[in-house]
C-alpha positions, -999 to +999 in steps of 0.1 A: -472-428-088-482-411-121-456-390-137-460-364-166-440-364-196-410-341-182-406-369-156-429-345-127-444-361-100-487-355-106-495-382-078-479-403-054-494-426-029-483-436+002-472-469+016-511-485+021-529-503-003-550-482-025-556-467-060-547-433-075-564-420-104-554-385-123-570-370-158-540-368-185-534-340-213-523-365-242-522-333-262-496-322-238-480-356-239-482-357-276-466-320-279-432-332-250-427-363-273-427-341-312-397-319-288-375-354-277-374-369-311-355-400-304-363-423-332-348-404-350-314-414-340-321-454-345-299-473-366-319-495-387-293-508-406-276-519-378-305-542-369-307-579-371 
C-alpha cells in the first residue's frame, strides 16, 4: 500500500505476492508537512 501525505490511498495490492510501484510529488509531500508543523510543539526541556 502506498499512501500520500493526507493519509489517501494511491495503491493497494491484493492478497498475492507481488510489488507495487507509484511516482511521488515530494514537492507535494514537502508542502502537506510545512501545513502540520508538529515539532513545533516538542518539549525539549522536558527531555532526558
Amino acid at each position: 500500500m502506498i499512501v500520500d501525505p493526507l493519509g489517501n490511498i494511491l495503491l493497494e495490492l491484493d492478497d498475492s505476492e507481488g510489488f507495487g510501484r507509484k511516482e511521488i510529488n515530494m514537492q507535494e509531500v514537502s508542502d502537506v508537512r510545512k501545513g502540520f508543523p508538529v515539532f513545533e510543539d516538542r518539549r525539549t526541556n522536558l527531555y532526558y
